[in-house]
LOZALUM-916560 format. One record per atom (N, C-alpha, C, CB): atom name; residue in three letters; x, y, z. Coordinates in nm, 3 decimals. Atoms other than C-alpha are relative to their C-alpha. Glycine has a CB too. Layout:
CA:ALA:X:Y:Z
...
***
This chain:
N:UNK:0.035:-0.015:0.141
CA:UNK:1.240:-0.580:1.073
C:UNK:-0.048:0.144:-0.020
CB:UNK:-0.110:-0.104:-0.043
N:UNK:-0.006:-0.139:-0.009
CA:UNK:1.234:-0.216:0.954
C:UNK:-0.168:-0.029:-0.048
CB:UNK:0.132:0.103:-0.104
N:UNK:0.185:-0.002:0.018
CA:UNK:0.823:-0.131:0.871
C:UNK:0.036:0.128:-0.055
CB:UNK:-0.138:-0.004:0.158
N:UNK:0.006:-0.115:0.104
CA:UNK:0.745:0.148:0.591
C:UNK:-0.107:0.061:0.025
CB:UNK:-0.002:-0.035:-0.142
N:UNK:0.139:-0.086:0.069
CA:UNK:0.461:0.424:0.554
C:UNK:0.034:0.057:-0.100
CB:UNK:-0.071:0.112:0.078
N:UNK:0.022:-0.039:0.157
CA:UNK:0.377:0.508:0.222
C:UNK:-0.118:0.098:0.035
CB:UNK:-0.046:-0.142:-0.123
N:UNK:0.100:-0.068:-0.001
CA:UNK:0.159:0.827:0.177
C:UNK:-0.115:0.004:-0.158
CB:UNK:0.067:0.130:0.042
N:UNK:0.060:0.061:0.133
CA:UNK:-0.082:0.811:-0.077
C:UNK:-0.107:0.151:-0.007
CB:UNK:-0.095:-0.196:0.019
N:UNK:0.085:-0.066:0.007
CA:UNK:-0.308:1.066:-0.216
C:UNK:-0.125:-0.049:-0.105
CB:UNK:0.062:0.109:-0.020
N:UNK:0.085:0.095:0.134
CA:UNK:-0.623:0.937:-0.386
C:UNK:-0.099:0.151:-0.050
CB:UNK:-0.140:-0.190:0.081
N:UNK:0.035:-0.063:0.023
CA:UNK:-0.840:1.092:-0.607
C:UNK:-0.094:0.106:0.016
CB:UNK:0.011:-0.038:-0.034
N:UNK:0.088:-0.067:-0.040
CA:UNK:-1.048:1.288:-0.434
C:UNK:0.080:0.124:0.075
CB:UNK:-0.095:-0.087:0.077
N:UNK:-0.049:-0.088:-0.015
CA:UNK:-0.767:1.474:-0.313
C:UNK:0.039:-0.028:0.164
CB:UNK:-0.081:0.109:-0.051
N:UNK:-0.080:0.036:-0.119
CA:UNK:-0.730:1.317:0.048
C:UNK:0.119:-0.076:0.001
CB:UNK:-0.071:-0.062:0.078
N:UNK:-0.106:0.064:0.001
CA:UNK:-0.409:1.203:0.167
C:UNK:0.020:-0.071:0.147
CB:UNK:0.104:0.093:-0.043
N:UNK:0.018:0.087:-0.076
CA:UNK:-0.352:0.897:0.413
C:UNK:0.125:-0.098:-0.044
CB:UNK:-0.143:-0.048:-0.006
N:UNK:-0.074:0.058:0.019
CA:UNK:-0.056:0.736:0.532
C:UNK:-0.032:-0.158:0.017
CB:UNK:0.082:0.057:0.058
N:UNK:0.017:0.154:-0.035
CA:UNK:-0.032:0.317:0.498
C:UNK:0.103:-0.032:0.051
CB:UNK:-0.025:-0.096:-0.104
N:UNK:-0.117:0.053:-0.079
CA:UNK:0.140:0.094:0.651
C:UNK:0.061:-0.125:-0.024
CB:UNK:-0.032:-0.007:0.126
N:UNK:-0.018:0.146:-0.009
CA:UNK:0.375:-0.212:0.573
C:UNK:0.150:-0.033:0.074
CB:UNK:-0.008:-0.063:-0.160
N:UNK:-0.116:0.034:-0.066
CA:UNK:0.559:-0.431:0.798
C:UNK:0.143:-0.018:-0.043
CB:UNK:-0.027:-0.093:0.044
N:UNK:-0.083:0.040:0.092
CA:UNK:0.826:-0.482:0.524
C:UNK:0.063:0.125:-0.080
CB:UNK:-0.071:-0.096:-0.084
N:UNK:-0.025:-0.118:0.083
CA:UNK:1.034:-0.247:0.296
C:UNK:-0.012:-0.101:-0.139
CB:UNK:0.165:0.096:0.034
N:UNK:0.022:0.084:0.095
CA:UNK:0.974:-0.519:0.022
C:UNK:-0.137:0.109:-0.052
CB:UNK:-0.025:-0.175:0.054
N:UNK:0.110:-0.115:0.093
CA:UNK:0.657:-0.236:-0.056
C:UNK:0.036:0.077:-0.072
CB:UNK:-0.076:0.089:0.059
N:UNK:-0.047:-0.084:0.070
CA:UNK:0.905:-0.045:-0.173
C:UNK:0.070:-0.038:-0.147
CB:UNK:0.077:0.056:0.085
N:UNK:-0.017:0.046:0.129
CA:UNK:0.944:-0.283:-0.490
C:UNK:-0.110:0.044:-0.082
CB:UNK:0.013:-0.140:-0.004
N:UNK:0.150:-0.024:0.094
CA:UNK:0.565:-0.177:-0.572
C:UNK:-0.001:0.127:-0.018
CB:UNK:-0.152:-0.041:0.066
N:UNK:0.037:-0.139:0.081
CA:UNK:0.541:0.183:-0.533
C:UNK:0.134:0.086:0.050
CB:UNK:-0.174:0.085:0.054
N:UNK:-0.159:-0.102:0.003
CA:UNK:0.815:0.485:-0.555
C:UNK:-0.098:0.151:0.032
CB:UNK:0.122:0.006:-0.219
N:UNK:0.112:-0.118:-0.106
CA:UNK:0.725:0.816:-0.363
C:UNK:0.020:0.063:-0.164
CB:UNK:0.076:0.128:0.203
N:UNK:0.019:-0.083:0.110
CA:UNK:0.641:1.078:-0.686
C:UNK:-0.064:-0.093:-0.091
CB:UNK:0.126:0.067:-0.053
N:UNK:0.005:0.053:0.077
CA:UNK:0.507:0.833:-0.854
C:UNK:-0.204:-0.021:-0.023
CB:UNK:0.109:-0.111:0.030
N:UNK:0.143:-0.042:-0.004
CA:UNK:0.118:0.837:-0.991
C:UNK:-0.045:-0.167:-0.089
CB:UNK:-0.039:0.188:-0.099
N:UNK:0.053:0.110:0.049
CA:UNK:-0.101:0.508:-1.042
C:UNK:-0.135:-0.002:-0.031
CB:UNK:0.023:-0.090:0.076
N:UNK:0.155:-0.059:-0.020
CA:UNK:-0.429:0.440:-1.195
C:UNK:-0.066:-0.070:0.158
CB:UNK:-0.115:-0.064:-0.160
N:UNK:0.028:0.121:-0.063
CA:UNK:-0.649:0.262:-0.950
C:UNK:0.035:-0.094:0.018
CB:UNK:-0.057:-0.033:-0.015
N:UNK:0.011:0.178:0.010
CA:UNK:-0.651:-0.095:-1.041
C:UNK:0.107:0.001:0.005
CB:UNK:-0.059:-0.096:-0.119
N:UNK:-0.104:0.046:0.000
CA:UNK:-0.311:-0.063:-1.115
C:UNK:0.082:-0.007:0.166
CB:UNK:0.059:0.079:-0.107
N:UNK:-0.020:-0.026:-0.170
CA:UNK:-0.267:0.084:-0.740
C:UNK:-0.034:-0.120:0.070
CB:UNK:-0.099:0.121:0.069
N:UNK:0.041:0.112:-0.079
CA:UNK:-0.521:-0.186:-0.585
C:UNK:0.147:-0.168:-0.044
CB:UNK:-0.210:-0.031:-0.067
N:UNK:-0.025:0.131:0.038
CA:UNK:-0.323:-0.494:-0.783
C:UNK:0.153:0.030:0.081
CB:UNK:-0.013:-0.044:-0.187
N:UNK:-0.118:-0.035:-0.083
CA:UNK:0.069:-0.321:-0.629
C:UNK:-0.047:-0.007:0.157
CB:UNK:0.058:0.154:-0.042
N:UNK:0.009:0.004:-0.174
CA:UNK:-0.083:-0.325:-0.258
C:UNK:-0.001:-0.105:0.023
CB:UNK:-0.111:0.054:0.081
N:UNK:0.045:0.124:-0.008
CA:UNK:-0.226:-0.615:-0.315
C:UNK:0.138:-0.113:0.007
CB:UNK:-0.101:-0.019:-0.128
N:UNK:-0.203:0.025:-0.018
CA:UNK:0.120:-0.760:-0.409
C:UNK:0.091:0.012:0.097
CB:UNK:0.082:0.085:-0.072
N:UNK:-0.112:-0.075:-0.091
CA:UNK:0.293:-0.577:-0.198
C:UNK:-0.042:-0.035:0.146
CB:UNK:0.004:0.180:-0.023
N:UNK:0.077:0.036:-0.139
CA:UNK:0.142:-0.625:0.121
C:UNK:0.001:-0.152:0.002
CB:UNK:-0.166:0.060:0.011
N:UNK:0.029:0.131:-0.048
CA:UNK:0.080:-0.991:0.078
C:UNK:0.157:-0.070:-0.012
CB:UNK:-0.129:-0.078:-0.098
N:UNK:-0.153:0.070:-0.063
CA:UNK:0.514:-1.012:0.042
C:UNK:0.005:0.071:0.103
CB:UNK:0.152:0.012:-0.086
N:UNK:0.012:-0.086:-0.125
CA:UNK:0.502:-0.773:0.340
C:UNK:-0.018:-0.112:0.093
CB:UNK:-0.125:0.117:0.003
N:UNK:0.043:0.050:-0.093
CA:UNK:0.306:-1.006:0.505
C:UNK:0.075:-0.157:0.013
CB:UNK:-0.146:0.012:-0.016
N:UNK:-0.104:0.042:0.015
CA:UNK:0.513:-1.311:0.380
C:UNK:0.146:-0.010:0.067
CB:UNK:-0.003:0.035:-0.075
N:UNK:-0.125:-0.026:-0.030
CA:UNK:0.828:-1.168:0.493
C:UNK:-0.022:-0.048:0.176
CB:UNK:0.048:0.173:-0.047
N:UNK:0.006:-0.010:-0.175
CA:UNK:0.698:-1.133:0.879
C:UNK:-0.015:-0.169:0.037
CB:UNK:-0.171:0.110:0.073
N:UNK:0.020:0.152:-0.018
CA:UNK:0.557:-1.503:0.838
C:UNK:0.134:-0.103:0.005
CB:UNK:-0.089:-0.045:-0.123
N:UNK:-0.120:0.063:-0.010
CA:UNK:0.871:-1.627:0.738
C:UNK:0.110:0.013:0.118
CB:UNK:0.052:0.032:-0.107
N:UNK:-0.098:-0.022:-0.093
CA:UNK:1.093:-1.446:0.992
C:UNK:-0.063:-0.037:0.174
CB:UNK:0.046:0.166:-0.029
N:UNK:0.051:0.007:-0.135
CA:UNK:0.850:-1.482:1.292
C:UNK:-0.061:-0.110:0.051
CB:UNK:-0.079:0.088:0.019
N:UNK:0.123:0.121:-0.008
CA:UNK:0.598:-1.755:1.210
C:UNK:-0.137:-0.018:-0.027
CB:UNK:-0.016:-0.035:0.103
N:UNK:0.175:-0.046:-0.010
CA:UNK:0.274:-1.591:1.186
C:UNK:-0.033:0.137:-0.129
CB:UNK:-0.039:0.087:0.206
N:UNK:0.070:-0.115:0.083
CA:UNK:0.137:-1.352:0.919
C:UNK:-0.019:0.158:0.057
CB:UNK:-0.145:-0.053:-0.028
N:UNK:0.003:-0.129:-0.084
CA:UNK:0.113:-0.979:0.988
C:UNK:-0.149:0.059:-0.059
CB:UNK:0.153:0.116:-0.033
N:UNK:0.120:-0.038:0.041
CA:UNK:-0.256:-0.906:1.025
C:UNK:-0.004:0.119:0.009
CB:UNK:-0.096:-0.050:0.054
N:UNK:0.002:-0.142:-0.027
CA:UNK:-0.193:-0.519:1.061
C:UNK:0.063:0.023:-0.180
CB:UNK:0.116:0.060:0.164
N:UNK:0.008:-0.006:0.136
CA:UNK:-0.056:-0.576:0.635
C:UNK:-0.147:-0.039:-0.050
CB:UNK:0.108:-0.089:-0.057
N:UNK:0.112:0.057:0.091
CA:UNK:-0.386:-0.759:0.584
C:UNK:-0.126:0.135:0.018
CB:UNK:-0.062:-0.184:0.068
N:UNK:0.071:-0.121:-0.005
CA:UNK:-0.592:-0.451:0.755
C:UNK:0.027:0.082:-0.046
CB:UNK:-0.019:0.043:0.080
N:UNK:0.032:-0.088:0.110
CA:UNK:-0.443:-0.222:0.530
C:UNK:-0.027:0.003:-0.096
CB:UNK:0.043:0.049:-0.025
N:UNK:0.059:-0.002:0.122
CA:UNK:-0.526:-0.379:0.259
C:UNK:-0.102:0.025:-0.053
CB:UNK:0.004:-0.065:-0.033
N:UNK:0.190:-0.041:-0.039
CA:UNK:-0.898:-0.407:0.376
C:UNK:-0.007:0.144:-0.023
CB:UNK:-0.067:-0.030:0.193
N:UNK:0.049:-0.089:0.052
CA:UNK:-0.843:-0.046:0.406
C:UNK:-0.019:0.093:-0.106
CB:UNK:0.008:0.025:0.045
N:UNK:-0.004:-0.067:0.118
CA:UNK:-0.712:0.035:0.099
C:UNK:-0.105:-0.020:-0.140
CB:UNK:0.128:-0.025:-0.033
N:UNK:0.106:0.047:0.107
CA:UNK:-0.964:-0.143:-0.099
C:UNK:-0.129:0.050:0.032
CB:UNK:-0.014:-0.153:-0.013
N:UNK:0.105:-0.124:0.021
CA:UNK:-1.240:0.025:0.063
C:UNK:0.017:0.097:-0.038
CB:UNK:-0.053:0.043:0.079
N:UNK:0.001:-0.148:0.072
CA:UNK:-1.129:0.338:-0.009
C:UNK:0.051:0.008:-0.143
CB:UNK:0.092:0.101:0.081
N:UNK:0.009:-0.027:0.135
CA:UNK:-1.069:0.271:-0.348
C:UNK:-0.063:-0.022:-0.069
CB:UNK:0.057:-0.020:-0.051
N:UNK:0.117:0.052:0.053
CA:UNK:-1.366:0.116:-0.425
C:UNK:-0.078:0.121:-0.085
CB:UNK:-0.088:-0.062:0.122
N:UNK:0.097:-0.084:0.049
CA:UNK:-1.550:0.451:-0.490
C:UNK:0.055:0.048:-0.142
CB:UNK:-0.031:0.118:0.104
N:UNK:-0.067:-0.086:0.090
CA:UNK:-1.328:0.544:-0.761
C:UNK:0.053:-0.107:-0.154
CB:UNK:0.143:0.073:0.101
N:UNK:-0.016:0.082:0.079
CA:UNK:-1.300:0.243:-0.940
C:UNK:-0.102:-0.021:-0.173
CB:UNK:-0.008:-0.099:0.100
N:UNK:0.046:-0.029:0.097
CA:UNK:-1.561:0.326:-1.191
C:UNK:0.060:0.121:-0.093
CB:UNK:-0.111:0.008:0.038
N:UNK:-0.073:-0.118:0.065
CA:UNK:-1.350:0.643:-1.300
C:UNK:0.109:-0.076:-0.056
CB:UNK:0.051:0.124:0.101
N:UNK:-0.125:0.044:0.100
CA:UNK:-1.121:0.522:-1.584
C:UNK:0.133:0.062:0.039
CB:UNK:-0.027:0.047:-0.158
N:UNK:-0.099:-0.094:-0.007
CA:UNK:-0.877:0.799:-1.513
C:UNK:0.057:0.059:0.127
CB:UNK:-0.041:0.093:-0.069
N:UNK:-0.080:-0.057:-0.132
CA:UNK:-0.859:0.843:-1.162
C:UNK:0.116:-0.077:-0.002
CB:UNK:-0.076:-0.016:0.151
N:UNK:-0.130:0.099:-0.027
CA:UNK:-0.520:0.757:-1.035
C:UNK:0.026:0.044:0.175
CB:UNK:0.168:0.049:-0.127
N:UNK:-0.043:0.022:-0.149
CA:UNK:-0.361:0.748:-0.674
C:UNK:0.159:0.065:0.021
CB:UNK:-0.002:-0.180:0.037
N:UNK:-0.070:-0.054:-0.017
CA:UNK:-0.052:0.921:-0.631
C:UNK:0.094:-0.030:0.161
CB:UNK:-0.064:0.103:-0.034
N:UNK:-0.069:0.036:-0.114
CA:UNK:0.236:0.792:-0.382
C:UNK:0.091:0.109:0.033
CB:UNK:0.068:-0.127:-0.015
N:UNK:-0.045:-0.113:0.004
CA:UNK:0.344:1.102:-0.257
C:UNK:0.120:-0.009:0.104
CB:UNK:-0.108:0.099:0.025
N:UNK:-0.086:-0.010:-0.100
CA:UNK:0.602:0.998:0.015
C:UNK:0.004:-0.153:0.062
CB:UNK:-0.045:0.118:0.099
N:UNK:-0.003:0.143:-0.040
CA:UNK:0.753:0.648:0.152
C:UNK:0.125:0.059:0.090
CB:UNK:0.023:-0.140:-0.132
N:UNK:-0.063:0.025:-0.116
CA:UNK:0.964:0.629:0.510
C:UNK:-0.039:-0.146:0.060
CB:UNK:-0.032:0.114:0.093
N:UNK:-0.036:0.119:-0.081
CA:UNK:1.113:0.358:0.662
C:UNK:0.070:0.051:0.129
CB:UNK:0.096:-0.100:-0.084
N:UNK:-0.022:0.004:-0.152
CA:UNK:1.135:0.320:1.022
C:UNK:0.073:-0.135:0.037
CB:UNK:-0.145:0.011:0.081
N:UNK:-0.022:0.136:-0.092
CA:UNK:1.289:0.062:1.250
C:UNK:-0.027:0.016:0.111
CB:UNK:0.122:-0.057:0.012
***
């Protein structure tokens, strides 16, 4: 099953690649493409949990390495979630096999 990183830049100006076992992430976000927050958190959220879906179905078991990025993406977006206007920026998506 091919597995994606998505790069992401959040608002603070760091950039950090994620990771999903699935190219089904690539229904949620498109590289150039700029999100607010929430709208970001609710596409991972999505996205990751067919990610994780997909592996369940083909293997048997859930892919807890989609569920830890979610964990990490939601901490790190936590701080920014009071800013109306920040957004998140998907600056680059590769698929591997």
């Amino acid at each position: 099953m091919p597995e994606v990183h998505f790069t992401v830049k959040w608002p603070d100006g760091e950039e950090e690649t994620c990771y999903s076992p699935s190219t089904v992430i690539t229904n949620y976000f498109a590289a150039g493409e700029s999100y607010s927050v929430t709208d970001f958190l609710e596409r991972a959220r999505s996205g990751l949990k067919s990610a994780s879906d997909r592996v369940e179905q083909r293997y048997g078991y859930v892919c807890t390495s989609a569920e830890a990025q979610l964990a990490r993406i939601e901490q790190r977006a936590s701080p920014f979630l009071s800013s109306p206007n920040a957004t998140v920026d998907c600056t680059a998506i590769e698929t591997r096999r």
